[in-house]
C-alpha positions, 0 to 999 in steps of 0.5 A, spaced: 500 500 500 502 506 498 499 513 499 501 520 497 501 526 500 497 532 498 498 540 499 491 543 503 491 550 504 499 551 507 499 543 510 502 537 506 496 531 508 497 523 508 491 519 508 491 514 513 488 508 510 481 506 513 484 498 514 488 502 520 482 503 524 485 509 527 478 514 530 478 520 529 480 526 532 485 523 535 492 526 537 499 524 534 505 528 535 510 527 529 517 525 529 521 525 523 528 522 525 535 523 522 533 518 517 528 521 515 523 516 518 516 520 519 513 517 525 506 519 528 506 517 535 499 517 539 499 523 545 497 519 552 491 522 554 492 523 563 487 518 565 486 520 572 483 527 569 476 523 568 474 523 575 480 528 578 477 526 584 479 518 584 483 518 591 489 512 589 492 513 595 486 510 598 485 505 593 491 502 593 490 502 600 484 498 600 487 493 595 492 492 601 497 494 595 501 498 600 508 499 601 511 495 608 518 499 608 521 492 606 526 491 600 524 485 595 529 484 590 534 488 587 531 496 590 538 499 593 542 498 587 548 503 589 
């Protein structure tokens, strides 16, 4: 599958084939490498700002997920 760019107003456009399945109105940030790679990368959206008072703390907590202050595995590297 090929695609072309075209000029609309003073932007160049690609089209994004329909097999993608990509939604519209979603955000990319572009990122064009040394090798001239065009890559579209999706911005990630806070989660968190659907419900902004969702107290993780708290749920961490009630899954009993809480810190003991003890080491597990490797956390002290130095």
């Amino acid at each position: 599958m090929t695609v072309k760019t075209r000029k609309q107003g003073n932007s160049l456009m690609i089209t994004i084939p329909a097999d993608f399945k990509v939604d519209e109105n979603v955000e990319y940030k572009p990122v064009l490498d040394d090798n001239g790679i065009l890559s579209f990368v999706p911005v990630h959206q806070n989660i968190f700002s659907q419900n902004p008072n969702y107290d993780f703390k708290m749920a961490i907590d009630q899954m009993g997920l809480n810190d003991n202050g003890k080491l597990v595995g490797k956390e002290n590297v130095w």
